[in-house]
C-alpha angles and dihedrals in degrees: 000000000000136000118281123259093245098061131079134188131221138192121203129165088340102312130102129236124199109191127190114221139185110330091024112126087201122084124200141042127293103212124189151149128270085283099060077037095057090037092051092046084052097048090059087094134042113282146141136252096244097050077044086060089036097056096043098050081054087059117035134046115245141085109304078228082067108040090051088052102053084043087057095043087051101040083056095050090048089044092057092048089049094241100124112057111195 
């Protein structure tokens, strides 16, 4: 799976920003803390659910339970914007 092509994503003063633009059905802004920030970085190119868990278990500090279960809560959320394709 990856990001669709047309979403990108922002940072500003610590929070993350996902925007549709042209070709998006979804209108708004996804906004989220460094952890949405580091999944949706990582979803820029093709990978899978379980290297997202992975990678973010690397970096932050919590239960890898956890962790998987807050990837697969967000990756739903994305997929029913139309922001993940695969």
């Amino acid at each position: 799976m990856k990001l669709n092509k047309h979403f990108i994503v922002h940072e500003i003063g610590g929070e993350s920003l996902l925007v549709p633009v042209g070709g998006a059905e979804f209108s708004g802004i996804v906004r989220g803390n460094k952890t949405l920030g580091a999944l949706l970085e990582l979803l820029k190119t093709e990978t899978s659910e379980a290297e997202l868990v992975a990678a973010l278990c690397a970096r932050f500090d919590a239960p890898e339970e956890q962790i998987a279960s807050d990837v697969a809560k967000a990756l739903e959320s994305l997929r029913g914007i139309g922001a993940i394709d695969g």
